[in-house]
N, C-alpha and C positions, 0 to 999 in steps of 0.2 A: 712513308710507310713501306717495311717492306714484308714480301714473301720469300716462305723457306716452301720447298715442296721436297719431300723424303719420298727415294722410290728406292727399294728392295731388289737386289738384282739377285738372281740366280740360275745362270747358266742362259742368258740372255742374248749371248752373243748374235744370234737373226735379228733378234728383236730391237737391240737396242736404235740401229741409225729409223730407224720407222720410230722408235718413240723418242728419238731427240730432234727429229721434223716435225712429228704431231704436235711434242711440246714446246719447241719452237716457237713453232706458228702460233699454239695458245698465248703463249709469253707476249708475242710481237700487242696481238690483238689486243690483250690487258693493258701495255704500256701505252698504245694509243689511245684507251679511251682514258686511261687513269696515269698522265704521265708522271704524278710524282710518285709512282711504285716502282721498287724493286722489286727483281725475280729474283731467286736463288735455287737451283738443282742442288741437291745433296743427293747422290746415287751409292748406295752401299749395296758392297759387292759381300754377299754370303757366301763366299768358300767357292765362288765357282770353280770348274775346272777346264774350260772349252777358253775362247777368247773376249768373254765379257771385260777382263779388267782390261786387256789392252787395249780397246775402245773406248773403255772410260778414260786411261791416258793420253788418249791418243785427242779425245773432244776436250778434255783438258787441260795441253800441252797445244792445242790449236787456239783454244779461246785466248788463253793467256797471251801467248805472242803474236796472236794477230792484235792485241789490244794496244801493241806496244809496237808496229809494225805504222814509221812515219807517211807511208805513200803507197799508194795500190802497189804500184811495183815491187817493191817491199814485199808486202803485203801476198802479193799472189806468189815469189819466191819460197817465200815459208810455207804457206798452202802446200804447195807443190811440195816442198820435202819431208812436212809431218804429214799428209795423209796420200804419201804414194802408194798404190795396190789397196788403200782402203775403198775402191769404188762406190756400195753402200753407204759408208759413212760420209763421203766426199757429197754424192748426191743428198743426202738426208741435210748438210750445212747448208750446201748451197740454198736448195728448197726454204730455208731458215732464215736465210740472209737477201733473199726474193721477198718475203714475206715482209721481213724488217723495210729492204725499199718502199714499198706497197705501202707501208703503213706511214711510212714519214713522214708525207704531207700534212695525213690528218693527226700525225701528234705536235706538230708545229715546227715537225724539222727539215732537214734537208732535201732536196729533190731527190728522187730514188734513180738510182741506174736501170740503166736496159736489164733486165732479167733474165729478154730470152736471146742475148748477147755470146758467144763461143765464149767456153771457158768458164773458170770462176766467177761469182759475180762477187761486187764487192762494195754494199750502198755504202754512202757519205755514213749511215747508222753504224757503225761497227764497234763491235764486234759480230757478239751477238747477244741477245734480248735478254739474257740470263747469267748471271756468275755461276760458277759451276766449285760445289765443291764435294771430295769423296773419300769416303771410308771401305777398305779391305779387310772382312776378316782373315782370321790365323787359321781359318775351317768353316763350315757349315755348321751353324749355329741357330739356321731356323728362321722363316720370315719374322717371328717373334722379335726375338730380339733385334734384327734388324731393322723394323720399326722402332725399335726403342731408342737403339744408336742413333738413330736420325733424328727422331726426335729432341735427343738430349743434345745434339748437334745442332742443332736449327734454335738459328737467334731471332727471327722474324716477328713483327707486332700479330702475323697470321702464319699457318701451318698447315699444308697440306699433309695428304699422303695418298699414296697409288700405288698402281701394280707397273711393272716397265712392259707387258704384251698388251698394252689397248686394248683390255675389258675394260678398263677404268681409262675411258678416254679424256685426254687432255683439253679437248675441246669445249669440254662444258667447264675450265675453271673459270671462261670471265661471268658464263650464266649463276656458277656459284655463287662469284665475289659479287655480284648484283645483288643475288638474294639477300649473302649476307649483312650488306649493307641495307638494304631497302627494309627489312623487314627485323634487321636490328637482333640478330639472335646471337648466341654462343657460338654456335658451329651448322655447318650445313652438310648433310651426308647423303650418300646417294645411293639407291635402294634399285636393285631389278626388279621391274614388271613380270618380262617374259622370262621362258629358258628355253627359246628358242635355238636349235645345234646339239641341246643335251640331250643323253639317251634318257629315256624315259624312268628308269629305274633309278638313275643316280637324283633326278629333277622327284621324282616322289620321295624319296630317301631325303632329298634337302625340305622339302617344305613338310615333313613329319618331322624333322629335327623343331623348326623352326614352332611347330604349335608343340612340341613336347617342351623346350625348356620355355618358352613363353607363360606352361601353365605351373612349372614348379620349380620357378624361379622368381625370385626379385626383381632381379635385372631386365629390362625389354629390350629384347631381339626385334627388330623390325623381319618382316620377312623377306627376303633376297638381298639385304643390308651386306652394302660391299666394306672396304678399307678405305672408299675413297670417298677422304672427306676434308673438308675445310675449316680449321677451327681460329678462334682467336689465342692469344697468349694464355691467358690463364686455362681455360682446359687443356691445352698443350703442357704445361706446366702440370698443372692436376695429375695429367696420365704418366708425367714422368715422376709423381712424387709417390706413384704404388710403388715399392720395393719387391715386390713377390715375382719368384722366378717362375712358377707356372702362369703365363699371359694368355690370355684370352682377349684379345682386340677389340672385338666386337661385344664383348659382357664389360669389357672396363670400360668401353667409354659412355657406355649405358649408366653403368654403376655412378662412373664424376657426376652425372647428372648436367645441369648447364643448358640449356633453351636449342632444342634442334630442328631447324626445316628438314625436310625429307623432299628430295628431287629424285624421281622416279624417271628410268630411262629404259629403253629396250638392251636384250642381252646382245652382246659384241663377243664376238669370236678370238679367240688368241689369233696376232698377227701373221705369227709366225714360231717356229718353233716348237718344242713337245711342253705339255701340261706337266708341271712336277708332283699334282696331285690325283695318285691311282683313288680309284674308289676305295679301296682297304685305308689310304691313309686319310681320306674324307670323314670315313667314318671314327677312326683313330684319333683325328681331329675333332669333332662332333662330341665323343664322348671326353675327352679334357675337356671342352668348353660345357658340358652340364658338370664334371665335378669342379672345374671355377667356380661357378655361377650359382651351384646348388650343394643343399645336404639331402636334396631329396633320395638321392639312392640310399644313402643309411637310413632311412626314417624306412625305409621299401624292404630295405633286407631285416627291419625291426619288425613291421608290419608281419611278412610275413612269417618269424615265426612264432609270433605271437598267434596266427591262424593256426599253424600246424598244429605247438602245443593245447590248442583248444580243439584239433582235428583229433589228435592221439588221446588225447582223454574222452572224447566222444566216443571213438572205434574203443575204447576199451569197455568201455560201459556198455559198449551195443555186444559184444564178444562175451562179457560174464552174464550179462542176462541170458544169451542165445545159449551160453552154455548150460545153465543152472534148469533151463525149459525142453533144452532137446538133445545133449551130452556133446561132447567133444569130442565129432567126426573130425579126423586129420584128411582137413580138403583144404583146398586154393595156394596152392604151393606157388604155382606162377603168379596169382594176381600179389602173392606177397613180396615173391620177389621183384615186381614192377617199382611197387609203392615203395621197398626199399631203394631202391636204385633212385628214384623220382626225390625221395628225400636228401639222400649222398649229393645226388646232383646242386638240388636247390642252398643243400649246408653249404658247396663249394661253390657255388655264385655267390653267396651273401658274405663268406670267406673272402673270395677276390676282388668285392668293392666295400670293402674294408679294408682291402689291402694296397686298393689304389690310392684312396684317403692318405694311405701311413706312406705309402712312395713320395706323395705329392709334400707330405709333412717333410718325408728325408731328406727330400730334394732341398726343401724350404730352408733345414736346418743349418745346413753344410756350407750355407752361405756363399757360395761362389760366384764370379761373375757373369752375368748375363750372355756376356762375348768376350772376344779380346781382338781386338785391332792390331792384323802385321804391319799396314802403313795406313797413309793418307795423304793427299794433296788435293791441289785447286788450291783457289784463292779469294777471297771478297769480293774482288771486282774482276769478273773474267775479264 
């Protein structure tokens, strides 16, 4: 059996040797209790600009050859000249290949080396716990599609997906893969309790997203419902066989349907690094995901002018009777010009989510690719 795990990178360069120790360690732990599994990292790099991809080369260009590396001596030589002046990423292996020792005995293999031994360590397990392989885009393309690439990338009988700053920590993948096994479902996805660290405004702002599309939508949002989930093959398939270039993550994989646990966990802090998401594009995000998920806004900007027109023929009958009873004093010059303005306004809201419908249609139309890939490496078997 194996696993594919897709993680999204962008501009991760802190981040990433913390989350290739965190996942690591998870990997090491899976393999010991399930040794006939395969791990698989797929890490796509969305347009960064900082040194996310040369760490991704850098973990990928170290797996590979140390795989292929006859004798620790060997072995620590190459250490030594792919990850010179990498100090973070050197400690984050190491940390990874500690773990692999540790865990040897109880998968049935080798004795584990000193750990806390000068220098590299280097168990009898080697490489490390995971094959590593990775996609570059040509630009910033958007976590969207980035999970898509990966997905569509990932050959595994199961399918993660996650974030690379450990909010979506690694540590809960073996508690996942238990569930999913134990309890036999489709996919396993993991939902925030708290929003402990968040400002108060942004944390009410997400749970009125969450009961707004929940009530005029199809699709169920869970609430604090993150991207980090666990599926089998065929929902993994299912989500890559939407074609539609506006994605919504979280409403599609609602929509495939397919049997889901929900593992609820406390909120985790970004590791490290800056958030890529302001409140302006939270909320920018929030509204594509109700017109994904919904047509309720056009039903709303129907709705009301169908009030209005039934408001202006009211005010007009109320206006020729007043007249015909009491004559036509020329008064309320302001309150007229409010109610006009009030209506200009309300015509150009209902104008511009109809307009977003026809963007999202244009977009639709035009047919063009999701992404496009400058390179790629890794390999099968790190």
């Amino acid at each position: 059996m194996k696993l594919s795990c897709v993680v999204p990178c962008m501009n991760e360069e802190a981040c990433l040797p913390l989350f290739i120790e965190a996942f690591g360690c998870a990997a090491a732990d899976l393999i010991a209790r399930h040794p006939e599994l395969e791990v698989e990292l797929i890490l796509v790099d969305d347009g960064s600009t900082d040194g996310t991809l040369e760490q991704i080369k850098r973990v990928s260009a170290a797996a590979a050859r140390l795989s292929r590396a006859s004798a620790p001596d060997e072995a620590d030589a190459l250490w030594s000249a792919l990850l010179r002046g990498g100090d973070a990423l050197l400690d984050a292996l190491r940390a990874v290949e500690a773990r692999c020792a540790a865990q040897a005995p109880a998968a049935g293999g080798p004795a584990a080396t000193d750990a806390s031994a000068s220098g590299p360590v280097f168990p009898l397990l080697r490489p490390l716990p995971f094959a590593l392989r990775w996609l570059s885009f040509s630009r910033n393309f958007g976590k969207e599609a980035a999970l898509l690439a990966g997905l569509e990338a990932a050959d595994g009988d199961l399918v993660a997906t996650m974030d690379a700053d450990l909010q979506d920590p690694p540590a809960l993948l073996p508690r996942m893969f238990d569930l999913l096994q134990e309890q036999g479902v489709d996919s396993v996805a993991c939902r925030r309790v708290t929003r402990a660290g968040e400002p108060p405004i942004r944390s009410a702002c997400a749970r009125l997203f969450y009961r707004l599309i929940n009530r005029i939508s199809p699709t169920p949002i869970a609430d604090g419902a993150r991207d980090f989930r666990l599926m089998r093959r065929p929902v993994a398939d299912a989500l890559v066989s939407l074609p539609e270039y506006n994605r919504f993550s979280k409403g599609l994989s609602g929509w495939v349907g397919f049997s889901t646990a929900w593992l609820p966990y406390e909120n985790e802090q970004r590791a490290a690094g800056e958030t890529k998401w302001s409140f302006f594009k939270l909320v920018r995000y929030a509204f594509e995901g109700i017109v994904s998920c919904s047509t309720a806004p056009l039903a709303l900007a129907s709705y009301a002018g169908i009030l209005l027109c039934f408001a202006a023929l009211v005010a007009t009958a109320f206006i020729v009777v007043r007249t015909l009873l009491f004559g036509d004093p020329v008064e309320g010059w302001p309150s007229l010009a409010c109610i006009v303005t009030f209506i200009g306004g309300l015509q150009l809201m209902c104008l511009g989510i109809i307009g977003q419908y026809l963007a999202k249609t244009y977009l639709e139309t035009k047919r063009r690719p999701h992404y496009i890939v400058r390179e790629q490496g890794g390999s099968a078997s790190a």
